[in-house]
C-alpha positions in Angstrom: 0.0 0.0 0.0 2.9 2.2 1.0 4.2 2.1 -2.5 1.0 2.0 -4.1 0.5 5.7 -2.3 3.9 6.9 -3.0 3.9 6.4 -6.7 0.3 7.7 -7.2 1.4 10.7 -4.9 3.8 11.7 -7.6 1.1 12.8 -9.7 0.4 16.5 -7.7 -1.1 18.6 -10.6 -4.7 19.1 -9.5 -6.5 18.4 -12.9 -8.2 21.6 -14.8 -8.4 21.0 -18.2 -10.8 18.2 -18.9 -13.4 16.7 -16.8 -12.6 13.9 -14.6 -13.7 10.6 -13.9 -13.6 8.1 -11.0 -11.2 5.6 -10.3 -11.2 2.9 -7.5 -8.5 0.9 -6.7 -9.1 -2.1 -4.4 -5.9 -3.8 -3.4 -5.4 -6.8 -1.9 -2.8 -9.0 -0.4 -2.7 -12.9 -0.7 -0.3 -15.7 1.1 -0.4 -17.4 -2.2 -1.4 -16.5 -6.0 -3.1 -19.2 -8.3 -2.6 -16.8 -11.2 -2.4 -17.7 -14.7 -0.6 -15.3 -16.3 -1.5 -13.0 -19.3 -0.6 -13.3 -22.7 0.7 -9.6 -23.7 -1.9 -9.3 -26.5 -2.8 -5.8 -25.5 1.3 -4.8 -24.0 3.8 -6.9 -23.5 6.4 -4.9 -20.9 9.9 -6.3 -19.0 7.6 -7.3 -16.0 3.8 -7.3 -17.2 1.7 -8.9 -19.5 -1.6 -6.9 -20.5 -5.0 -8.6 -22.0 -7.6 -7.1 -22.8 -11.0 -8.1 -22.0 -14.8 -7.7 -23.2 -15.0 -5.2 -20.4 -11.6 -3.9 -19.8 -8.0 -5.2 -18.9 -5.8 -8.3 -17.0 -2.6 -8.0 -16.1 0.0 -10.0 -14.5 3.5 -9.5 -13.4 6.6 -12.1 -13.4 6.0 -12.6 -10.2 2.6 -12.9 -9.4 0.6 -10.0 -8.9 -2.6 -9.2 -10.7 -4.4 -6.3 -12.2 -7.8 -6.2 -13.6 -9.9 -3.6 -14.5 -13.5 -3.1 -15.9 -14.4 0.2 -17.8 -17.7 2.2 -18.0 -19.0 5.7 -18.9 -18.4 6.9 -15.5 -15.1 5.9 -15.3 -13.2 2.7 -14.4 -13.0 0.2 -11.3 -9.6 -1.6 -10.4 -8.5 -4.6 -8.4 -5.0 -5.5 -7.5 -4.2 -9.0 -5.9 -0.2 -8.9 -4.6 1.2 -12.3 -3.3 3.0 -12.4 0.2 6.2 -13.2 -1.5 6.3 -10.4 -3.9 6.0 -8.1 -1.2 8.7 -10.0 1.1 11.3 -10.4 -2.1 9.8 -6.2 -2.1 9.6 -6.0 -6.3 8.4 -2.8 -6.0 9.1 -2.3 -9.4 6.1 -4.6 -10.6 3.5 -2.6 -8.6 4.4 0.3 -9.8 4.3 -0.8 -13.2 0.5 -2.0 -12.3 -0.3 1.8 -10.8 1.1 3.1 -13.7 -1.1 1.1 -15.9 -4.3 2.3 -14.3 -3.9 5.8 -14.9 -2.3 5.3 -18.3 -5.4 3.3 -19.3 -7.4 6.4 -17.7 -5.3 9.2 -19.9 -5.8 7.3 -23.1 -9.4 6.7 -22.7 -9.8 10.6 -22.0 -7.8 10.7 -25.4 -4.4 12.0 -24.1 -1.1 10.2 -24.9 1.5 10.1 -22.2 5.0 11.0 -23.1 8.0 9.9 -21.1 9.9 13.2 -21.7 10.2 16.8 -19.8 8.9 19.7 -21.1 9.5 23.4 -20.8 8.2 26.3 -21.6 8.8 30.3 -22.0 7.2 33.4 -24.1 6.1 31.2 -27.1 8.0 28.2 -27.4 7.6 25.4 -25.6 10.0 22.5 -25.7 9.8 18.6 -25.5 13.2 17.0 -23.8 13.1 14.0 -24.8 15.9 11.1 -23.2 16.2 8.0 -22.4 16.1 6.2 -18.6 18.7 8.4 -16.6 19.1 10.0 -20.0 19.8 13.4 -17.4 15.9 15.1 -18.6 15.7 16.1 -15.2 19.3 17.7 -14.5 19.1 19.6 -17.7 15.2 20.9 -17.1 16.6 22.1 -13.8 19.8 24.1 -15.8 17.0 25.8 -18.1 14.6 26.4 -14.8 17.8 28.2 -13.6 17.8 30.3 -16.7 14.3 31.6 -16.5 11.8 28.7 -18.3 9.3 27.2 -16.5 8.5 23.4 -15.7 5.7 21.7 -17.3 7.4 18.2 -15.9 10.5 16.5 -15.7 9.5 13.5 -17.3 6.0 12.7 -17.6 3.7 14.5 -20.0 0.3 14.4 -21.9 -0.3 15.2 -25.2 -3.7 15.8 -26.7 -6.2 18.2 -27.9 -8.8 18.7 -25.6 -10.1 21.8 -27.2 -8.9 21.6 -30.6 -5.0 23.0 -30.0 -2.5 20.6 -29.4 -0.5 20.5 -26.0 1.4 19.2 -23.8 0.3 19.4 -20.4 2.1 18.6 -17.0 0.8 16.1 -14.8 3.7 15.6 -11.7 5.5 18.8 -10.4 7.9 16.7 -8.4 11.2 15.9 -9.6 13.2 12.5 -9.1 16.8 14.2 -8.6 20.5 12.5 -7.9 21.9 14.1 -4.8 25.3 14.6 -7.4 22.8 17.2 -8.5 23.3 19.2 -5.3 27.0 20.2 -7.0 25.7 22.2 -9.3 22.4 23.8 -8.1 22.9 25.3 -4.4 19.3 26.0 -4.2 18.7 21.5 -3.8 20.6 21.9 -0.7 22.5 18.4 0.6 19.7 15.9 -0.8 21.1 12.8 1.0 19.2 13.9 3.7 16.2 12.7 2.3 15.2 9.0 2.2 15.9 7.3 -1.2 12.3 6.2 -2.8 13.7 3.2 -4.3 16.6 0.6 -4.0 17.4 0.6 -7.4 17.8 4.1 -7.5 19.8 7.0 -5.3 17.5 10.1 -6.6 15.4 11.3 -4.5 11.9 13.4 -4.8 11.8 16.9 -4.5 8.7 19.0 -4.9 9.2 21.8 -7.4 7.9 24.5 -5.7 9.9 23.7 -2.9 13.1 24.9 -5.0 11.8 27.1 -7.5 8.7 28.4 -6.4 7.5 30.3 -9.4 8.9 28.0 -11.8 5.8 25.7 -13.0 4.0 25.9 -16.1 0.5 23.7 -16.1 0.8 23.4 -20.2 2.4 24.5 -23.4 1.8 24.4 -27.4 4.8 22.1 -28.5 7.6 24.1 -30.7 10.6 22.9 -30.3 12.0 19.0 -29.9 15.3 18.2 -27.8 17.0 15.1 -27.9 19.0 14.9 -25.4 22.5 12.9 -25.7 24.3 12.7 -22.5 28.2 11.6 -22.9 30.7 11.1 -19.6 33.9 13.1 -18.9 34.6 16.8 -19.8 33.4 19.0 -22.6 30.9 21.3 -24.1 27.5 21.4 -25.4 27.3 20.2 -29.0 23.6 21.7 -31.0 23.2 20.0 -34.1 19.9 19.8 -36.1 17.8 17.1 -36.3 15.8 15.7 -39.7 11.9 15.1 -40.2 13.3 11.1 -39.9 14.8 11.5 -36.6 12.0 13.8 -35.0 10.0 11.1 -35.7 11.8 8.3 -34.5 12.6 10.6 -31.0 8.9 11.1 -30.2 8.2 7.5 -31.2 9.9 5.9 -28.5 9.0 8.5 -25.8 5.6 6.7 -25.3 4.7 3.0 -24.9 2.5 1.7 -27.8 0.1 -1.3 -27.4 -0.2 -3.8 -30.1 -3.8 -3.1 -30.3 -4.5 -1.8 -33.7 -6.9 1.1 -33.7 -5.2 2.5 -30.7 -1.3 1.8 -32.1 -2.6 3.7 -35.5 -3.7 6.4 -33.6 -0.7 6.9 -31.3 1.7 6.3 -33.9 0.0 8.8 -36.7 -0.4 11.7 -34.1 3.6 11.9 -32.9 4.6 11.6 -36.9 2.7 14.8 -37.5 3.5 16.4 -34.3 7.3 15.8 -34.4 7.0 16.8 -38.4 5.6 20.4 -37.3 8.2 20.8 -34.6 12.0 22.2 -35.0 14.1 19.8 -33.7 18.1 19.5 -32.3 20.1 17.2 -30.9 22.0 18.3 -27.9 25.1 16.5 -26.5 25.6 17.3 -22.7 28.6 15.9 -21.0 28.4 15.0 -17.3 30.3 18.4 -15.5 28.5 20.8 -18.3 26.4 21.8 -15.4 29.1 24.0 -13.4 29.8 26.4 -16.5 27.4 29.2 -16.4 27.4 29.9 -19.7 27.1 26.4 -21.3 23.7 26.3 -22.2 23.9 29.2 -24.3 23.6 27.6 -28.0 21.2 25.9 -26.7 19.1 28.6 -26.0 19.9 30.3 -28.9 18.9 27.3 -31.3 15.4 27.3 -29.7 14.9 30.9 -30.7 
């Protein structure tokens, strides 16, 4: 329960620019799981396996736990079933993974498609970091924070267009951050002070407006696309443009796409056209970039 809290905790935006539905999430322990795992008909993930069904989803996990879910007008209802031993061997991983699910399911049946990438925003551009895992999104949206844009998310987006204008729009105003972090922005302060949230990772969460107070932006008209290359060592920022081919191909893998039809075609067919109307760059950030005051610079000036 703890971790289903935490990780639905990180999700702090109250919600404005649609209208909502309800969610219930029943979760229960069990000393021992008679599962029988799903498929992956729907998604197929490192640790789950989704199916859908006549009325909404299943999932399973490697080891055990189960989601299923049942959808209506109203909104949709949710059970979880976690084994004792997945919870002794503590794979919090996999129950995130089944959180993370439910409200991703939620999103795309309001029409919004999440994006694993940060975004910023300031006057009238508005730009879409896009990385891989500990690709540095963070670190760098906290450099360009420093510099006077504003937050939309660190890594965790939604694009759609509720009212006819395509957006991005932020849904999580806290920021996982590596205390190494601390080096370069005095404002963190000494972040080993705070409890890591996982044991697979040392960042830890920091609310936004805890640091930057003024510094969050609720949504943004995409611009601009940054993919952003970090490299180890010493060195400078290297800007370099990016083609129609490798927009594409950016935004692409900055979301997760089922392997149901109608709703792959529709994912895939909106991020070709949004990354083809988008001026993109790649931008190579080595690891101690961070201390020079002035590194960012072409970076800035290639999103003019």
């Amino acid at each position: 329960m703890r971790v289903v809290e935490s990780t639905l905790l990180l999700f702090d935006v109250p919600w404005t620019l649609t209208p909502t539905k309800s969610v219930s999430l029943d979760v229960r322990g069990t000393e021992a799981s008679a599962w029988t795992p799903a498929s992956g008909v729907f998604l197929e993930a490192a640790q789950m396996a989704v199916d859908g069904t006549s009325d909404g989803m299943r999932a399973t996990t490697t080891h055990g736990a189960v989601m299923e879910g049942t959808f209506g007008a109203a909104g949709e209802a949710w059970q979880m079933t976690v084994p004792a031993s997945l919870v002794a061997e503590d794979r919090r991983p996999e129950i995130e993974d089944l959180v993370s699910l439910v409200v991703t399911a939620g999103w795309r049946r309001a029409g919004w498609i999440p994006l694993h990438a940060a975004g910023l925003t300031r006057d009238d551009a508005t730009v879409l970091v896009c990385a891989g895992s500990r690709g540095g999104k963070t670190t760098f949206s906290m450099a360009m924070v420093n510099r006077g844009w504003r937050l939309i998310g660190d890594d965790k987006l939604l694009l759609g267009a509720p009212h006819g204008t395509w957006i991005v729009a932020g849904i999580k105003h806290v920021m996982n951050v590596d205390p190494v972090a601390g080096a370069w922005f005095s404002e963190l302060g000494d972040l080993t002070v705070l409890p890591e949230y996982s044991a697979w990772s040392p960042k830890r969460r920091v609310s936004l407006a805890s640091v930057w107070p003024a510094a969050a932006a609720l949504q943004g008209e995409p611009t601009h696309l940054v993919q952003l290359i970090r490299t180890e060592g010493r060195g400078e920022v290297k800007v370099s443009p990016l083609s129609i081919a490798d927009r594409i191909s950016v935004l692409l893998h900055q979301t997760v796409i089922p392997l149901d039809p109608a709703i792959a075609r529709h994912i895939t067919s909106t991020l070709a056209v949004r990354a083809e109307r988008l001026l993109g760059v790649r931008v190579e950030v080595p690891d101690d970039v961070y201390a020079q005051p002035h590194a960012l610079d072409a970076v800035e000036e290639a999103l003019r």
